[in-house]
Every structure is written in structure tokens, then in C-alpha cells.
CHARMM internal coordinates of N, CA and C (Angstrom, degrees):
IC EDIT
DIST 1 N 1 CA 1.4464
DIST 1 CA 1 C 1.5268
ANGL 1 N 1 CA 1 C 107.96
DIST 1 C 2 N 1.0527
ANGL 1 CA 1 C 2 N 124.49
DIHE 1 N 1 CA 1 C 2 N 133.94
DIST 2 N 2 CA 1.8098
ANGL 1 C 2 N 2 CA 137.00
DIHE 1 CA 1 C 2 N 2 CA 161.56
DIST 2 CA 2 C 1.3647
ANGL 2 N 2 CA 2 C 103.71
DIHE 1 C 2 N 2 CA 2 C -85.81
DIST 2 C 3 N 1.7299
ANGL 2 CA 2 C 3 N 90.91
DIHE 2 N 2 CA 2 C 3 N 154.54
DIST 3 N 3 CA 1.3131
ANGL 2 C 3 N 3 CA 112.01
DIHE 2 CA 2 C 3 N 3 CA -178.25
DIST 3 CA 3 C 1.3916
ANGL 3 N 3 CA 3 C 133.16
DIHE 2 C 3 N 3 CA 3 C -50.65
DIST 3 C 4 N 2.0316
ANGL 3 CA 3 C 4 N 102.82
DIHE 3 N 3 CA 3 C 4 N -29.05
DIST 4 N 4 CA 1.1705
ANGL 3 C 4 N 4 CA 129.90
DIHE 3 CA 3 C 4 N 4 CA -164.49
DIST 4 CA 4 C 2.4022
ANGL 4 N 4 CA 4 C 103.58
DIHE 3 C 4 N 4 CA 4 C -86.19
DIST 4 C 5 N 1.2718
ANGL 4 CA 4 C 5 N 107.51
DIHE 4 N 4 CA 4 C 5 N -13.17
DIST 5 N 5 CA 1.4511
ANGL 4 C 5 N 5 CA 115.60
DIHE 4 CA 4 C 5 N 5 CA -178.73
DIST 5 CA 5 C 1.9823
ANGL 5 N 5 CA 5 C 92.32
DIHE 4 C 5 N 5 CA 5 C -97.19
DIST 5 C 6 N 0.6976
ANGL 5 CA 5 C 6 N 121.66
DIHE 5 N 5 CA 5 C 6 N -24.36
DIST 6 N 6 CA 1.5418
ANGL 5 C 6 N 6 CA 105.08
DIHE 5 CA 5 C 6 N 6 CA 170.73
DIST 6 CA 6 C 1.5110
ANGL 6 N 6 CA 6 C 130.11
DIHE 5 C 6 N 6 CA 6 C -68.06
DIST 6 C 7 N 1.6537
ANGL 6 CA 6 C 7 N 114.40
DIHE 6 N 6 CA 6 C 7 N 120.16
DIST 7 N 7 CA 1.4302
ANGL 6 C 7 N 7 CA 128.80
DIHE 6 CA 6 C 7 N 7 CA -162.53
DIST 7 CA 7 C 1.5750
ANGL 7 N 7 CA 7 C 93.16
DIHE 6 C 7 N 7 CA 7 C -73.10
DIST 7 C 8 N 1.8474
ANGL 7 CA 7 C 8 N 94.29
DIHE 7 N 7 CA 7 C 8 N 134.52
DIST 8 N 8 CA 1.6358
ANGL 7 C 8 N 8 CA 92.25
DIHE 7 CA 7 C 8 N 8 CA 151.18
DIST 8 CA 8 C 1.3422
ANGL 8 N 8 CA 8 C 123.99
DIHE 7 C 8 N 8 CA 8 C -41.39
DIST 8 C 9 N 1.6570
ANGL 8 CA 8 C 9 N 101.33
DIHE 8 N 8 CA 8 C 9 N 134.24
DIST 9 N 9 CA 1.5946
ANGL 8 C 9 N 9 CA 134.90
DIHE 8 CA 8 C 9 N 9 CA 171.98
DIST 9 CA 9 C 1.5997
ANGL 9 N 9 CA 9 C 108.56
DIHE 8 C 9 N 9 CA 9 C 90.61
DIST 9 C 10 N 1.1688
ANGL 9 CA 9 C 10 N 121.93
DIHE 9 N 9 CA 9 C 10 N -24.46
DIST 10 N 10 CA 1.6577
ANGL 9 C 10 N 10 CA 126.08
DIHE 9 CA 9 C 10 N 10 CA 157.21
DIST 10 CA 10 C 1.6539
ANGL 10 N 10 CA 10 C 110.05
DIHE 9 C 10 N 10 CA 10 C -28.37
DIST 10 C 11 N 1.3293
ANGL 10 CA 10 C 11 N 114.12
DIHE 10 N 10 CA 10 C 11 N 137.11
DIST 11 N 11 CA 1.3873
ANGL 10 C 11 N 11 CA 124.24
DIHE 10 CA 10 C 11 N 11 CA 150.25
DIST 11 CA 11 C 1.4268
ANGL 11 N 11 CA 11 C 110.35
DIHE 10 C 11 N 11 CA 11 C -103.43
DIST 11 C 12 N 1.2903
ANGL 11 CA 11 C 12 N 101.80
DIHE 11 N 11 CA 11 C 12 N 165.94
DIST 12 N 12 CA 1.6640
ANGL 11 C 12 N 12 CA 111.08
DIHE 11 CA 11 C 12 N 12 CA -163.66
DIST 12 CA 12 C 1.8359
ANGL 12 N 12 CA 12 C 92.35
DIHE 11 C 12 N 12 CA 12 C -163.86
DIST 12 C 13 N 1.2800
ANGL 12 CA 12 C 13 N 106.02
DIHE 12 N 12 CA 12 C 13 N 156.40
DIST 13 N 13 CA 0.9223
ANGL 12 C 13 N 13 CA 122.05
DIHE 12 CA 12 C 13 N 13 CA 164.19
DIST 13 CA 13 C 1.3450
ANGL 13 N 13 CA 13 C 124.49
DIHE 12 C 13 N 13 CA 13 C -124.75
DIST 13 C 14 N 1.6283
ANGL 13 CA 13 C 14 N 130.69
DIHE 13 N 13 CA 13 C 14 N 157.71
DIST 14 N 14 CA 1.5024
ANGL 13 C 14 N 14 CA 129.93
DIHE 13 CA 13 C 14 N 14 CA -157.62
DIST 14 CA 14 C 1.5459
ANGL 14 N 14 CA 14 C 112.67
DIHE 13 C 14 N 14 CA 14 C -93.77
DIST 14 C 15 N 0.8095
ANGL 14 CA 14 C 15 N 130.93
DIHE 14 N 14 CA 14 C 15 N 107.37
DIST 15 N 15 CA 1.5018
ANGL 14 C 15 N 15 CA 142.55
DIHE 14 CA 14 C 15 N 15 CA -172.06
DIST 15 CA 15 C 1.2783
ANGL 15 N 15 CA 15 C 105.78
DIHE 14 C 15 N 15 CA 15 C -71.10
DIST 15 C 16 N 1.5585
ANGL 15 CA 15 C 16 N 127.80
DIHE 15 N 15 CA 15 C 16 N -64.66
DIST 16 N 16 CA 1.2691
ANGL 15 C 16 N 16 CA 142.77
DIHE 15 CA 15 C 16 N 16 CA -133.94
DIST 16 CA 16 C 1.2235
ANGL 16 N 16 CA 16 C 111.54
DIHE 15 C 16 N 16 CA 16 C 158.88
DIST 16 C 17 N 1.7894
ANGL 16 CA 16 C 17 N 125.83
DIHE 16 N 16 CA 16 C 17 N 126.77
DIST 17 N 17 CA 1.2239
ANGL 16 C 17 N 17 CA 136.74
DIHE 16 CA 16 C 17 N 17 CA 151.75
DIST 17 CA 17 C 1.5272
ANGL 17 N 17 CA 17 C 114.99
DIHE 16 C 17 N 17 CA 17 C -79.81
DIST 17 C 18 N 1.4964
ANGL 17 CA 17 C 18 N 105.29
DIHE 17 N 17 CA 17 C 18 N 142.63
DIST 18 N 18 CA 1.3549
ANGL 17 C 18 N 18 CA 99.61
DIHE 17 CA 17 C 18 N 18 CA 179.15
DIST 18 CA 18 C 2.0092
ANGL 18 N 18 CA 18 C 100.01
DIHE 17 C 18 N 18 CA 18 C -135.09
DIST 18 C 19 N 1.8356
ANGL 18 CA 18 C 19 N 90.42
DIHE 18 N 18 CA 18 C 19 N 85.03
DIST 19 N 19 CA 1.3584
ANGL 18 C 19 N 19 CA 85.05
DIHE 18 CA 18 C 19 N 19 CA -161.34
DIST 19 CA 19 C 1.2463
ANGL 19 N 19 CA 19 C 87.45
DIHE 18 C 19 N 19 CA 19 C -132.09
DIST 19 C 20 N 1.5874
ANGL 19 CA 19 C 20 N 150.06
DIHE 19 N 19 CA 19 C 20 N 156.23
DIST 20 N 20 CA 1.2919
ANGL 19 C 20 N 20 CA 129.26
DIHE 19 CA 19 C 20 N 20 CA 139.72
DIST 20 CA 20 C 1.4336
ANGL 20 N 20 CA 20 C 111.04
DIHE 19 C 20 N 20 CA 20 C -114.63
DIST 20 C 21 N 1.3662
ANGL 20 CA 20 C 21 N 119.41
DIHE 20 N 20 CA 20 C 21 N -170.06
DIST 21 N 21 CA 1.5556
ANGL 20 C 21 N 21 CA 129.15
DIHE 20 CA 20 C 21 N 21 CA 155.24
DIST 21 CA 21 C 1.9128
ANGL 21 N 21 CA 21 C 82.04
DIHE 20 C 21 N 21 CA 21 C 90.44
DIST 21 C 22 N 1.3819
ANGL 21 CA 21 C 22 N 106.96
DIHE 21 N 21 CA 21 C 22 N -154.13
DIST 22 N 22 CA 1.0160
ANGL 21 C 22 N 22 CA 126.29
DIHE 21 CA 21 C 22 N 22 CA -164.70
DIST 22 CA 22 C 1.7405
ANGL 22 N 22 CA 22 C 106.01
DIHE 21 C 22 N 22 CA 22 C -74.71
DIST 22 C 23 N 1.2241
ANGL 22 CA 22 C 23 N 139.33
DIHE 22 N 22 CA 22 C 23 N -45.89
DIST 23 N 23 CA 1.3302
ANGL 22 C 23 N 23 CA 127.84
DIHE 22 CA 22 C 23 N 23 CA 150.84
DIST 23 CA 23 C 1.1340
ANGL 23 N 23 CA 23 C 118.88
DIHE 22 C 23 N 23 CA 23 C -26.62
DIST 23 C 24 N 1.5206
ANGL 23 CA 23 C 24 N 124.80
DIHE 23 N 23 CA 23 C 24 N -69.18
DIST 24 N 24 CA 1.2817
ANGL 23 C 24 N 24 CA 118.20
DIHE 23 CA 23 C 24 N 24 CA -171.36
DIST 24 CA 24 C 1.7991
ANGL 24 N 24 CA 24 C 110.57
DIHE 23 C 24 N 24 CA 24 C -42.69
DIST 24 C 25 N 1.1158
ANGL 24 CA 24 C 25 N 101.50
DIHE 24 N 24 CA 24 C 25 N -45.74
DIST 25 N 25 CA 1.8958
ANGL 24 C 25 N 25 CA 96.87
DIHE 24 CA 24 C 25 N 25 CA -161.58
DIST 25 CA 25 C 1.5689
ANGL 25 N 25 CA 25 C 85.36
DIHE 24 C 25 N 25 CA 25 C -77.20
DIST 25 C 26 N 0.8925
ANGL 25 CA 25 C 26 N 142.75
DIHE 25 N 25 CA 25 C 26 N -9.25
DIST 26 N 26 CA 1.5979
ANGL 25 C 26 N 26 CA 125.44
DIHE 25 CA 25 C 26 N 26 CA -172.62
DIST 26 CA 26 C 1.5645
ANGL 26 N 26 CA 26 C 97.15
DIHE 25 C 26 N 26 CA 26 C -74.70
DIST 26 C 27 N 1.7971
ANGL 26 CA 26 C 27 N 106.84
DIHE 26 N 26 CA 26 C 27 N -69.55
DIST 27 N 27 CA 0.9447
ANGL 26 C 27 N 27 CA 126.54
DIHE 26 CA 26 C 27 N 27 CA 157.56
DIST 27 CA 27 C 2.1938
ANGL 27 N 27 CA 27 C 120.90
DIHE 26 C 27 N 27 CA 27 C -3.59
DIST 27 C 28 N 1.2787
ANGL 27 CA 27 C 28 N 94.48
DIHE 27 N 27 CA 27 C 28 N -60.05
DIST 28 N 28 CA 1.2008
ANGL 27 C 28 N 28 CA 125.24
DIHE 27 CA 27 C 28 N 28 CA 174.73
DIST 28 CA 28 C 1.5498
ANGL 28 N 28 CA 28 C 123.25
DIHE 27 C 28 N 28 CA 28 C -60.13
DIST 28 C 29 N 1.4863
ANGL 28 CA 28 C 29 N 95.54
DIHE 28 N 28 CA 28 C 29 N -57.57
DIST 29 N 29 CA 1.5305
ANGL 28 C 29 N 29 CA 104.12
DIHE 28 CA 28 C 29 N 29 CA 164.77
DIST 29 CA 29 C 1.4573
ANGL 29 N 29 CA 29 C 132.16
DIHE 28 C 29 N 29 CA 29 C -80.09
DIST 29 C 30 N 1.3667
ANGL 29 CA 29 C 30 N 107.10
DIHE 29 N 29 CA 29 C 30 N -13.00
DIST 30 N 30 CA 1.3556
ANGL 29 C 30 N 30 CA 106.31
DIHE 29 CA 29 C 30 N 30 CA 160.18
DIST 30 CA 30 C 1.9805
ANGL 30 N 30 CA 30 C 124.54
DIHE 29 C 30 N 30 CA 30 C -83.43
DIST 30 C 31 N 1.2712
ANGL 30 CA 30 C 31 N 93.36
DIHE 30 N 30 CA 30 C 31 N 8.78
DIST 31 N 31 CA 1.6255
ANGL 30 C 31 N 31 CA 91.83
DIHE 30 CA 30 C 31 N 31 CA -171.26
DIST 31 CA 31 C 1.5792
ANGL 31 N 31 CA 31 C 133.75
DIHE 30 C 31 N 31 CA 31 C 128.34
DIST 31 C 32 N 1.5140
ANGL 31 CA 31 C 32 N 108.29
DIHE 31 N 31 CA 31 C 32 N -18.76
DIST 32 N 32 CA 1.1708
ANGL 31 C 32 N 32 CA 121.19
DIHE 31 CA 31 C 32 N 32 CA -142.92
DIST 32 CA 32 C 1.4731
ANGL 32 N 32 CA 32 C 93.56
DIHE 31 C 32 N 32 CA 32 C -86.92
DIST 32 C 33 N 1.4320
ANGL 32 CA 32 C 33 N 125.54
DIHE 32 N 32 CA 32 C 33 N 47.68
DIST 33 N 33 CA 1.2265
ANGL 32 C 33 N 33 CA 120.91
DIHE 32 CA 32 C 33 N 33 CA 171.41
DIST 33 CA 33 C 1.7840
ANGL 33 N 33 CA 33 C 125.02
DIHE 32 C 33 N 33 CA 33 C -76.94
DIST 33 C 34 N 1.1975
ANGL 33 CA 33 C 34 N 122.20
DIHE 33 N 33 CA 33 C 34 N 177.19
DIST 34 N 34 CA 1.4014
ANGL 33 C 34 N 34 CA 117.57
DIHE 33 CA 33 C 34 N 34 CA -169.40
DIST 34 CA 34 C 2.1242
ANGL 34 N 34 CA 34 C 97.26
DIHE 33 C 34 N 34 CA 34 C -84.12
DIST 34 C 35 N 1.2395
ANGL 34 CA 34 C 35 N 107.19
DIHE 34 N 34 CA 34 C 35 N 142.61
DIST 35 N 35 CA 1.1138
ANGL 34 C 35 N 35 CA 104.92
DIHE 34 CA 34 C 35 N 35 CA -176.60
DIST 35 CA 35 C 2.1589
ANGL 35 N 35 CA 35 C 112.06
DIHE 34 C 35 N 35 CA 35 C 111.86
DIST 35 C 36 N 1.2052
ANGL 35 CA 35 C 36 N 94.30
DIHE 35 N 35 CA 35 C 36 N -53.67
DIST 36 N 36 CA 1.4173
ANGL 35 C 36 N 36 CA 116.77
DIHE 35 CA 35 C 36 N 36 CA -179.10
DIST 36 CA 36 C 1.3281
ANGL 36 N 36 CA 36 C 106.28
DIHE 35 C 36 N 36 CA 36 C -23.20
DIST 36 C 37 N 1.4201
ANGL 36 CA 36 C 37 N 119.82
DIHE 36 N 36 CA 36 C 37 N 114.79
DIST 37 N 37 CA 1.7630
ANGL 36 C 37 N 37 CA 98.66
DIHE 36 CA 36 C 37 N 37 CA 165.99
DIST 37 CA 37 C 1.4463
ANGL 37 N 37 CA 37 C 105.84
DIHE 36 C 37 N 37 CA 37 C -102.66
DIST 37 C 38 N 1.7047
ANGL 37 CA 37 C 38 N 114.24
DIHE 37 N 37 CA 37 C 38 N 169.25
DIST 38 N 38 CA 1.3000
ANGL 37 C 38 N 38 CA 131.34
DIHE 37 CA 37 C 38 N 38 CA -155.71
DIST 38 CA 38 C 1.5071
ANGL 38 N 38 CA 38 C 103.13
DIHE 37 C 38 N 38 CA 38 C -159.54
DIST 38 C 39 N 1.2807
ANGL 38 CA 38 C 39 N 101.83
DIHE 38 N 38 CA 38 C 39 N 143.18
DIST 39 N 39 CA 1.7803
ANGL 38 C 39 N 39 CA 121.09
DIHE 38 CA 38 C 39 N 39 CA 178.15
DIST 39 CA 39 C 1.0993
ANGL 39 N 39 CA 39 C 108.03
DIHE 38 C 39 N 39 CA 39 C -122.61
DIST 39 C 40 N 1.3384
ANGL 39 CA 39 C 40 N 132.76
DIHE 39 N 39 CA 39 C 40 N 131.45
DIST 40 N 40 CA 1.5094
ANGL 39 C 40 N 40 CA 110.53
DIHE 39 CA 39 C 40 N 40 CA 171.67
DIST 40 CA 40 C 1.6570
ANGL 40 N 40 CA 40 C 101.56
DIHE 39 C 40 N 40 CA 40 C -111.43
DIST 40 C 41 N 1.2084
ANGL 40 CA 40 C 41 N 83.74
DIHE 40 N 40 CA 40 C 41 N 127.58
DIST 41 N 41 CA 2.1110
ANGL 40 C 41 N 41 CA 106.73
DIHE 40 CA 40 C 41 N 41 CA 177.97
DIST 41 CA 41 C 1.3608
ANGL 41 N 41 CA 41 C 109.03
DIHE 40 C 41 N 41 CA 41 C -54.61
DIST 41 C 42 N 1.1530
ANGL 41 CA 41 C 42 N 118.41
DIHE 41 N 41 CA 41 C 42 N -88.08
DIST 42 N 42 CA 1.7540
ANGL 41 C 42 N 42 CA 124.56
DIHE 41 CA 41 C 42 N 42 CA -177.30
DIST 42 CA 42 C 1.7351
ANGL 42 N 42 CA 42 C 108.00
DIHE 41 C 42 N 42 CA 42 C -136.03
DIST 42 C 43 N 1.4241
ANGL 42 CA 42 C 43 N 115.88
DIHE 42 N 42 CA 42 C 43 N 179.41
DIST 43 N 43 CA 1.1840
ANGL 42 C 43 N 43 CA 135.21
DIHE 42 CA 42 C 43 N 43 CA 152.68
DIST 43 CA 43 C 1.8064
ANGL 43 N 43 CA 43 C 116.51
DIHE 42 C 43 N 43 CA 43 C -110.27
DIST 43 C 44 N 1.5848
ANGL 43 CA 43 C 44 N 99.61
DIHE 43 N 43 CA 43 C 44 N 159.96
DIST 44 N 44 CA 1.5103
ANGL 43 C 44 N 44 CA 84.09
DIHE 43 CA 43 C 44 N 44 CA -168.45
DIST 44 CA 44 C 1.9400
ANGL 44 N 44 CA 44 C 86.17
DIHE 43 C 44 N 44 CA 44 C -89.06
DIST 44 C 45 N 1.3075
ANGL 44 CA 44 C 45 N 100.95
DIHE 44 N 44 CA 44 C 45 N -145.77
DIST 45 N 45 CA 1.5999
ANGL 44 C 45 N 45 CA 114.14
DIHE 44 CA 44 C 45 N 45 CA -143.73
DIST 45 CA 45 C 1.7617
ANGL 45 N 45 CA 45 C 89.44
DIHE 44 C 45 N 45 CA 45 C -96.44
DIST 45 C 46 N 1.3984
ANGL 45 CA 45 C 46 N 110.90
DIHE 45 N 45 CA 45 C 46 N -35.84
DIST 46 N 46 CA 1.6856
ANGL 45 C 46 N 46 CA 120.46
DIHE 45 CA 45 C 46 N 46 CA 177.35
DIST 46 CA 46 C 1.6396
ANGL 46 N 46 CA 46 C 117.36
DIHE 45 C 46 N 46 CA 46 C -94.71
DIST 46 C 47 N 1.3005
ANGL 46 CA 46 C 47 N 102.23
DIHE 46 N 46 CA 46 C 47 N 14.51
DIST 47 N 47 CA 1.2663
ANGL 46 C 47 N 47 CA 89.64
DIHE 46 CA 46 C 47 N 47 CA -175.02
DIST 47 CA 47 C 1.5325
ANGL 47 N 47 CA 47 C 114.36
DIHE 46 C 47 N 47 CA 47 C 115.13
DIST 47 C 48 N 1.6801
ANGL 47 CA 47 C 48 N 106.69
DIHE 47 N 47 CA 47 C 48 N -86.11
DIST 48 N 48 CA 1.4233
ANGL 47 C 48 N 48 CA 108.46
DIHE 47 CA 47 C 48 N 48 CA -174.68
DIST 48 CA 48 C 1.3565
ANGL 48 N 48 CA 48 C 112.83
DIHE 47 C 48 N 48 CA 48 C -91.02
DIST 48 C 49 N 1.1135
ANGL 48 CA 48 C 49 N 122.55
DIHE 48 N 48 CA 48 C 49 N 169.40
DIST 49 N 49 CA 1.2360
ANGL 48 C 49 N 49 CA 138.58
DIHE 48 CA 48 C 49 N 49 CA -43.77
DIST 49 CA 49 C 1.6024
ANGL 49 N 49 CA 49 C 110.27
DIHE 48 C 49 N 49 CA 49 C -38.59
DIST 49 C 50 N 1.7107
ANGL 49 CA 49 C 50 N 100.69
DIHE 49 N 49 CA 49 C 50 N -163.20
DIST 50 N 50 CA 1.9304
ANGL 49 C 50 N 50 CA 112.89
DIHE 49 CA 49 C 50 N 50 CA 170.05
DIST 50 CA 50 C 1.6784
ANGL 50 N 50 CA 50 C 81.22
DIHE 49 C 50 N 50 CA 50 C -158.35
DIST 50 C 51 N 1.2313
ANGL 50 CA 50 C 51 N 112.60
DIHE 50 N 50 CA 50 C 51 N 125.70
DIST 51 N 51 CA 1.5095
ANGL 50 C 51 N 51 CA 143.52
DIHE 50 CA 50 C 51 N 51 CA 169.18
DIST 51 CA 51 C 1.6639
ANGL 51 N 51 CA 51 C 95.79
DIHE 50 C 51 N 51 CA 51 C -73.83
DIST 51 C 52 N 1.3212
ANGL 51 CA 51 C 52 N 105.89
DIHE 51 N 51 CA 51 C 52 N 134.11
DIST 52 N 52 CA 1.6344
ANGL 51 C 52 N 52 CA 114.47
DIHE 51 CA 51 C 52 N 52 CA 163.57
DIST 52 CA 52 C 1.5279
ANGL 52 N 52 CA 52 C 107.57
DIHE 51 C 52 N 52 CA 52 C -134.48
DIST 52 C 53 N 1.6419
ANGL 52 CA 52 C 53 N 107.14
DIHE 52 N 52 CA 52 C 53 N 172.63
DIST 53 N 53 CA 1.3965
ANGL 52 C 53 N 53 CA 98.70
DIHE 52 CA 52 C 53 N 53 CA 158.40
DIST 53 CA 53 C 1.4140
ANGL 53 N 53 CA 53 C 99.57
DIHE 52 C 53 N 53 CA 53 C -137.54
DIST 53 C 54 N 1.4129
ANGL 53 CA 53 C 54 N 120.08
DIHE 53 N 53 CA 53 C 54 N 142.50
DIST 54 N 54 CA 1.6579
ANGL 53 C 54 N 54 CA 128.52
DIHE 53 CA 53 C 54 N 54 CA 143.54
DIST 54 CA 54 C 1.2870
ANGL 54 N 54 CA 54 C 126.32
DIHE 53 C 54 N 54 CA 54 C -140.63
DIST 54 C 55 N 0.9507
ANGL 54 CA 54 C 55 N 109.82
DIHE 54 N 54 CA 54 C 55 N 151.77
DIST 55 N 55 CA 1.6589
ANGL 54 C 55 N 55 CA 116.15
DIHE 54 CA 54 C 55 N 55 CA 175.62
DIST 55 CA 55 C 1.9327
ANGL 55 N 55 CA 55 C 105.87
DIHE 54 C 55 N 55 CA 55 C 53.80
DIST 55 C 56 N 1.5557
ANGL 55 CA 55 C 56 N 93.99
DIHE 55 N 55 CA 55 C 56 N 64.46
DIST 56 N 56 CA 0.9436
ANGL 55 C 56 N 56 CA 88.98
DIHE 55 CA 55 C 56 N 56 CA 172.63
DIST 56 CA 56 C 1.8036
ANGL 56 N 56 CA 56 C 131.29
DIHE 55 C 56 N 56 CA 56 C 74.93
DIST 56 C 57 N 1.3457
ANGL 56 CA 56 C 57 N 123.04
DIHE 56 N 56 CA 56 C 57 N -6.28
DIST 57 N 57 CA 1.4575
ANGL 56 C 57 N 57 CA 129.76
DIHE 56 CA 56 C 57 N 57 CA -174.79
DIST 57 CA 57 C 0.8594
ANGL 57 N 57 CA 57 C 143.42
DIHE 56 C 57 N 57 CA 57 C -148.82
DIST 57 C 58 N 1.2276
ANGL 57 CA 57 C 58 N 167.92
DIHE 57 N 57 CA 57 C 58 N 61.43
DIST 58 N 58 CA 1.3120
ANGL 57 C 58 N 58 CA 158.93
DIHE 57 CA 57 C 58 N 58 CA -55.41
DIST 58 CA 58 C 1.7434
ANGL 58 N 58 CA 58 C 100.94
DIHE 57 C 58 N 58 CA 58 C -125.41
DIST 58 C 59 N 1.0514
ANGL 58 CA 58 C 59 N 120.97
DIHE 58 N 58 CA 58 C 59 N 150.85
DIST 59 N 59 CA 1.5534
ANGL 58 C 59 N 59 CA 123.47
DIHE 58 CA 58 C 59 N 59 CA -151.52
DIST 59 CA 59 C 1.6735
ANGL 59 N 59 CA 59 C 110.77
DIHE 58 C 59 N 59 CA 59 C -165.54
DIST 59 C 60 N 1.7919
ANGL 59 CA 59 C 60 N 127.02
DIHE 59 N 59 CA 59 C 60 N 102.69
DIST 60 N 60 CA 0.8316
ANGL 59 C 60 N 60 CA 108.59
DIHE 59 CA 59 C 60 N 60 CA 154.98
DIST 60 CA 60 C 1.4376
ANGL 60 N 60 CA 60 C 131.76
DIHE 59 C 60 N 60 CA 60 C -132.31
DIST 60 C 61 N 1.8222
ANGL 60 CA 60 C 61 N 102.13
DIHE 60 N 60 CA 60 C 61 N 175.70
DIST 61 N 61 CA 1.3402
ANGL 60 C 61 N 61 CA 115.88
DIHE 60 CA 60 C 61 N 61 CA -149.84
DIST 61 CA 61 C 1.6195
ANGL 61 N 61 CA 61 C 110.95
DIHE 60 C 61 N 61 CA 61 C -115.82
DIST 61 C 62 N 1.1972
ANGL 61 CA 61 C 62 N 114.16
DIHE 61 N 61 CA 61 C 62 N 150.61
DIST 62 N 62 CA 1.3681
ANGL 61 C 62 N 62 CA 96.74
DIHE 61 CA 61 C 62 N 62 CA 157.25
DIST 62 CA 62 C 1.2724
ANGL 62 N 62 CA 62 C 121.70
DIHE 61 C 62 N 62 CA 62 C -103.19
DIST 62 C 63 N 1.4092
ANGL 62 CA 62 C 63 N 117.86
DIHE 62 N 62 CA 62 C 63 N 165.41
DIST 63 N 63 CA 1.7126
ANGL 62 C 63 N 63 CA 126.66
DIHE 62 CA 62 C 63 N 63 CA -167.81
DIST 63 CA 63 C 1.4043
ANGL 63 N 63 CA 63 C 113.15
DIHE 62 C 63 N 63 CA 63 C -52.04
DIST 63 C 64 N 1.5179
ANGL 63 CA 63 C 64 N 131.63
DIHE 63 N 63 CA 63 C 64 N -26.71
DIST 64 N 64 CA 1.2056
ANGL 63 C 64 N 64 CA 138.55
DIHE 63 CA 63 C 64 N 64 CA -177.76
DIST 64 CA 64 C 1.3908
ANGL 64 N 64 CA 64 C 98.10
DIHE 63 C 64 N 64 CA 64 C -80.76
DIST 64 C 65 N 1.0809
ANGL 64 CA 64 C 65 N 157.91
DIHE 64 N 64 CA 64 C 65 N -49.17
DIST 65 N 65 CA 1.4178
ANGL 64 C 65 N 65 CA 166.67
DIHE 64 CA 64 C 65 N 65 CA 66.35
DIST 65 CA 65 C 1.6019
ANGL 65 N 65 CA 65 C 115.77
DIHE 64 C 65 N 65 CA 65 C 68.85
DIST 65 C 66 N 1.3865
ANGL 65 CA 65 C 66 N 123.17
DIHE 65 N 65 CA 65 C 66 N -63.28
DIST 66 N 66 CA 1.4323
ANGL 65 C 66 N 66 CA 160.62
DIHE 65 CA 65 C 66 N 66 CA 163.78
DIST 66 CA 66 C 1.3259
ANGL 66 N 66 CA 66 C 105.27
DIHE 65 C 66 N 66 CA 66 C -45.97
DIST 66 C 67 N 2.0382
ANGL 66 CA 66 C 67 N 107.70
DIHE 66 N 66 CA 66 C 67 N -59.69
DIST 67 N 67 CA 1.0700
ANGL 66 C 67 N 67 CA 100.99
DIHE 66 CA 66 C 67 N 67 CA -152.43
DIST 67 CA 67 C 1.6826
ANGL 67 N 67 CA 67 C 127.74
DIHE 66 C 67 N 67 CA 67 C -70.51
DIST 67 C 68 N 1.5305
ANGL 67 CA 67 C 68 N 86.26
DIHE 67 N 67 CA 67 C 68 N -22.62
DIST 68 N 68 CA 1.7021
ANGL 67 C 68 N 68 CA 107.92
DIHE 67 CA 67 C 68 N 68 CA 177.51
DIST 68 CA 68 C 1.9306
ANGL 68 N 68 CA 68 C 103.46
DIHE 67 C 68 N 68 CA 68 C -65.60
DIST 68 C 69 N 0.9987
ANGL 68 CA 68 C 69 N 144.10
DIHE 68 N 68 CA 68 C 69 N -31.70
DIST 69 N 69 CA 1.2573
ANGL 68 C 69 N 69 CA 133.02
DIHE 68 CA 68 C 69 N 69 CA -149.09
DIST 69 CA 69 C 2.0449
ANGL 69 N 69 CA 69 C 89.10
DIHE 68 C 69 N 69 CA 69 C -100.84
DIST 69 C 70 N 0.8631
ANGL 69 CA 69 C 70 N 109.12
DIHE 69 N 69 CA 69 C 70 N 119.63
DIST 70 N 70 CA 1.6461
ANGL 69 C 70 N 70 CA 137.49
DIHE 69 CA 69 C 70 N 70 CA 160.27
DIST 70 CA 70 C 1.3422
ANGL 70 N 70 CA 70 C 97.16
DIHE 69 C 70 N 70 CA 70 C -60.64
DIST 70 C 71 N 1.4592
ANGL 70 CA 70 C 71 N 110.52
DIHE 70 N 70 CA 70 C 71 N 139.07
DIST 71 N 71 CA 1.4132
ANGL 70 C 71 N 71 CA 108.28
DIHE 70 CA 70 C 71 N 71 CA 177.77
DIST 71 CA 71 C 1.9052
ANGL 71 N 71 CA 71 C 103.96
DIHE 70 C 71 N 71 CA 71 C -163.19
DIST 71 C 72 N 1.8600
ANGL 71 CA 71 C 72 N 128.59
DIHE 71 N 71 CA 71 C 72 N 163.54
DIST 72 N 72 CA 1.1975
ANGL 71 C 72 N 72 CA 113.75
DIHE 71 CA 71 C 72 N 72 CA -170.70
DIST 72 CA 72 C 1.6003
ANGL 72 N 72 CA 72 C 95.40
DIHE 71 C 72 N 72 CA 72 C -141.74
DIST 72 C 73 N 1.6526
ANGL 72 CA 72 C 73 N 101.81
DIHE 72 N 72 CA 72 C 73 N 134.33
DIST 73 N 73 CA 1.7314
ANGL 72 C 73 N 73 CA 87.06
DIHE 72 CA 72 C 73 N 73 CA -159.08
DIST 73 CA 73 C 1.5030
ANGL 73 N 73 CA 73 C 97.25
DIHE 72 C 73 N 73 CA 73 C -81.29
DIST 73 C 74 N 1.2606
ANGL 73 CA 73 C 74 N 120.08
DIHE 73 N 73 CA 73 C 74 N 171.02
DIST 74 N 74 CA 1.5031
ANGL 73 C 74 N 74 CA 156.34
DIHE 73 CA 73 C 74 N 74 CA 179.36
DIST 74 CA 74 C 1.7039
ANGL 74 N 74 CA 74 C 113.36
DIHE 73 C 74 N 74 CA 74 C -66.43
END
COOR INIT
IC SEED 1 N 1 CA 1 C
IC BUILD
């Protein structure tokens, strides 16, 4: 499952990014390590973004973004 198939208020946890090049390390530097847990808050009204929170901060993504990160719900 990706990050981007998880229903608002679900927790999930981070499996694996499957991103390279410059995404990946963003990806990377924002947290997206294996283990990581994640909630996702809302979606906006069009779709993009999807608001999450982990480690403390609220963080959003867009669906193309989402879709790369592997994740296992809670």
C-alpha cells in the first residue's frame, strides 16, 4: 500500500521509499525513514495536497509525492 491510498485519520507506518534522484533525499530528509509512523489529517477539496503528521509536524504532500512512499497501516 502507498502513502497516497490511506483514508483520512488512518495511521500507517513507513515501509520503504521508492524514489531516487533528488525526491528521494527530500523524501529522506523530511523523515520518511522505515519505521516512521504517519496519520494523515485531511485532503484538500481538489485533491492535492494531503496534510500528514509525524514526528511531531504537520507536512504536506502531493499525491505524486505519496505515491512513491510504501507504507503498513496501524
Amino acid at each position: 500500500m502507498t502513502l497516497d491510498e490511506v483514508k483520512i485519520g488512518q495511521e500507517c507506518s513507513v515501509v520503504d521509499t521508492h524514489a531516487d534522484g533528488a525526491l528521494g533525499q527530500r523524501l529522506l530528509d523530511m523523515g520518511f525513514v522505515p519505521g516512521t509512523r504517519i496519520k494523515v489529517i485531511r485532503s484538500a477539496p481538489l485533491v492535492d495536497p494531503i496534510e500528514i503528521s509525524m514526528k511531531g509536524y504537520f507536512l504536506s504532500l502531493r499525491h505524486a509525492e505519496a505515491k512513491v512512499v510504501e507504507v503498513v497501516l496501524l
